[in-house]
ROFIBA-507186 format. One line per 3 residues: number of its first residue (from 1); for each residue x, y, z of C-alpha. Coordinates in nm, 2 decimals. Each point is the difference from the previous one (the first is absolute). Example, Ala and Ser with C-alpha at 12.3 -4.5 7.8 and 13.67 -1.06 7.14 Angstrom:
! residues 2
1) 1.23:-0.45:0.78 ~ 0.14:0.34:-0.07
This chain:
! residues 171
1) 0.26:-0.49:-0.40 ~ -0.27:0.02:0.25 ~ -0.08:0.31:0.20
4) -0.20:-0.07:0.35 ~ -0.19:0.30:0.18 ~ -0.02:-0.03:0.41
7) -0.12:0.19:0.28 ~ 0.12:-0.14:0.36 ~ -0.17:0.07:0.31
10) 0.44:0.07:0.05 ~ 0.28:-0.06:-0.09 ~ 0.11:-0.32:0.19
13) -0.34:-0.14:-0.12 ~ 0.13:0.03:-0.38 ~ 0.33:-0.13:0.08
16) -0.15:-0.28:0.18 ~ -0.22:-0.06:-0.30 ~ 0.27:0.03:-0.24
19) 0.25:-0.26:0.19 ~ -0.26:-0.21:0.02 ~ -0.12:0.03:-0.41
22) 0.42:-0.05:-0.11 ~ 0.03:0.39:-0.09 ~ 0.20:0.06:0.32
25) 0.28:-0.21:0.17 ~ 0.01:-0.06:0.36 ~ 0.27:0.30:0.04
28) -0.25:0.18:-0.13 ~ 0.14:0.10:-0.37 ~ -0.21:-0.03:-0.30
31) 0.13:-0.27:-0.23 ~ 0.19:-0.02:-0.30 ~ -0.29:0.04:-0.25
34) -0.24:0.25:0.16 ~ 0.05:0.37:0.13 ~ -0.21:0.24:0.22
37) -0.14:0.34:-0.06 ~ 0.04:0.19:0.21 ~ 0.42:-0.15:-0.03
40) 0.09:-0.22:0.29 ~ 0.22:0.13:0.28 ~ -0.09:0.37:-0.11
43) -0.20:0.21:0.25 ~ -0.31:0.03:-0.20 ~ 0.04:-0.43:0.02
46) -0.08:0.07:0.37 ~ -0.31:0.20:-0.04 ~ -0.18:-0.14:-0.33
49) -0.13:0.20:-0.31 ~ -0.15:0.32:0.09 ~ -0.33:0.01:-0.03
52) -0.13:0.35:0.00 ~ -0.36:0.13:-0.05 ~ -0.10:0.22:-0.33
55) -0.02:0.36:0.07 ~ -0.28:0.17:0.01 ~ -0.10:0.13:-0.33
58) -0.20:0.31:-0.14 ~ -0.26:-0.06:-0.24 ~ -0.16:0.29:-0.19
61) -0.27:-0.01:-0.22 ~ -0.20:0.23:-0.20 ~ -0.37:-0.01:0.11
64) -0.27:0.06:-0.27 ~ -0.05:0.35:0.12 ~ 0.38:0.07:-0.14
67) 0.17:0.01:0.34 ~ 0.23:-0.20:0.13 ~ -0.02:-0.22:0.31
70) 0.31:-0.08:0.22 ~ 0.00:-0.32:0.19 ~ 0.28:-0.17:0.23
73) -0.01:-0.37:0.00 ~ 0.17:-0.21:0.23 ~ 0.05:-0.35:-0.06
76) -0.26:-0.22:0.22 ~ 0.21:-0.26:0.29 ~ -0.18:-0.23:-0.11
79) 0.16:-0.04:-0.34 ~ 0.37:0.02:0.14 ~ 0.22:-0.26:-0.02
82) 0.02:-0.17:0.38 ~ 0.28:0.07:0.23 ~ 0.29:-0.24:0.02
85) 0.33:-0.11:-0.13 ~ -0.02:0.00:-0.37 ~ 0.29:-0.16:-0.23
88) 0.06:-0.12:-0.35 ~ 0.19:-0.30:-0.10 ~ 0.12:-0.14:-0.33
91) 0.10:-0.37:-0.07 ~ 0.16:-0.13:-0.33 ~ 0.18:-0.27:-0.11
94) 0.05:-0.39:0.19 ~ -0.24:0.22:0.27 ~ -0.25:0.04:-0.25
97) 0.02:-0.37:-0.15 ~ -0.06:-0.11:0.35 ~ -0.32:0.27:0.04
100) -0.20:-0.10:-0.36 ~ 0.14:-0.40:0.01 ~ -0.27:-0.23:-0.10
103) -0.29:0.32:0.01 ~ -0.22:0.11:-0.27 ~ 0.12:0.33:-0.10
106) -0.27:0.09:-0.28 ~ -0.35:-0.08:-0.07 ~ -0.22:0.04:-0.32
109) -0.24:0.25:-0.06 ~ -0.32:0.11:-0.19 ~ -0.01:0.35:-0.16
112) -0.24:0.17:-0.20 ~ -0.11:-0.18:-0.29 ~ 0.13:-0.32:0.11
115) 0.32:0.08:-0.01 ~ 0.26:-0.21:0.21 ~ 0.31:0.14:0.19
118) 0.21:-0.11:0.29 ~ 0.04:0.24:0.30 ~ 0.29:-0.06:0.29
121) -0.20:-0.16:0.35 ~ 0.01:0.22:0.30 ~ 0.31:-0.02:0.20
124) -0.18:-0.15:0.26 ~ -0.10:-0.28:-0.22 ~ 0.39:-0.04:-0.22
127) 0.21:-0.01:0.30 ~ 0.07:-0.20:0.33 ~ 0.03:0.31:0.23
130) -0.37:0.10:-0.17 ~ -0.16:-0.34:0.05 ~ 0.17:0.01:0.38
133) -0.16:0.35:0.12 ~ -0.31:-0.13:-0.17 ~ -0.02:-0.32:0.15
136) 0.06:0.16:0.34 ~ -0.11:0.34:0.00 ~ -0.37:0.18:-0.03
139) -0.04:0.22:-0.25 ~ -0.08:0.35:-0.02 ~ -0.03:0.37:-0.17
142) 0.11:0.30:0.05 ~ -0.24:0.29:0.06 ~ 0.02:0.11:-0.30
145) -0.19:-0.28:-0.10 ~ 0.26:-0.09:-0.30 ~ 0.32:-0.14:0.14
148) -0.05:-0.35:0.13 ~ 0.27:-0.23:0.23 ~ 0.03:-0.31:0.21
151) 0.11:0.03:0.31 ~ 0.17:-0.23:0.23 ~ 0.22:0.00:0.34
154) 0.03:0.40:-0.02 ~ 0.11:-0.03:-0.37 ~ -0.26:0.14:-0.26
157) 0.06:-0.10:-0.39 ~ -0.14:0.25:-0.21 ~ -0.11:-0.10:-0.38
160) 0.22:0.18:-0.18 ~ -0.31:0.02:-0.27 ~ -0.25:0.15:0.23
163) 0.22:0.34:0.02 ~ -0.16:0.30:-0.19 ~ 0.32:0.25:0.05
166) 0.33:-0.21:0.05 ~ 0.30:0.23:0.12 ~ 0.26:-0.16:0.10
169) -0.02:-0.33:-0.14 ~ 0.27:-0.13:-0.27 ~ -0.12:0.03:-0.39
């Protein structure tokens, strides 16, 4: 199975994306091997993931003279996720073959000591939707400075690896 993470500038901008990639038929259905979240054809389909801000949050501490100090924090705009049409999508099976055909999945590493292992790539180096946005789009990170994604024709792919707190996103 692989799991892709998008943000859309909307929603006919992923659905165009996704016809265009094989995830999507030209009625507009996702196909066989792959399903949306949020579900297709439900409401929340029609208005993307929720993406809602972290409250703001009191932090107390004790000062060195013993008492305590009470602070409200508010999480900075600048670290918020941006503003658009946001959608997970899972592909398996003869979808999947045709995604990782004929790419390097793994590479070789060098630990500590020496040691060897092999790690998976990157989706956007294992897969042909990856290696398209790439090969098309301009890269960028979120405001938080973490969470990178290539962007291309209103349709931003974000690394999967590059997210600090998933929610939402299939285990």
């Amino acid at each position: 199975m692989i799991d892709f993470l998008i943000r859309a500038d909307s929603l006919e901008a992923f659905e165009s994306m996704a016809k265009s990639q094989g995830f999507m038929d030209e009625d507009g259905h996702p196909v066989g091997e792959c399903i949306f979240d949020p579900t297709y054809g439900t409401p929340e389909y029609a208005t993307g993931i929720p993406i809602t801000p972290l409250p703001e949050t009191v932090v107390r501490k004790t000062l060195p003279d013993g008492k305590m100090s009470v602070e409200t924090v508010t999480t900075d705009p600048a670290l918020l996720p941006p503003p658009g049409y946001y959608l997970n999508f899972r592909v398996w099976g003869a979808l999947e073959a045709a995604q990782t055909a004929d790419l390097q999945q793994t590479r070789e590493v060098e630990g500590e000591g020496g040691a060897r292992s092999v790690e998976l790539l990157p989706l956007r180096e294992r897969t042909t939707f990856g290696l398209n946005m790439t090969e098309l789009g301009e890269d960028g990170v979120q405001g938080n400075g973490t969470t990178t994604f290539v962007t291309a024709v209103g349709v931003s792919f974000i690394d999967p690896e590059s997210i600090a707190t998933r929610q939402r996103v299939w285990q």
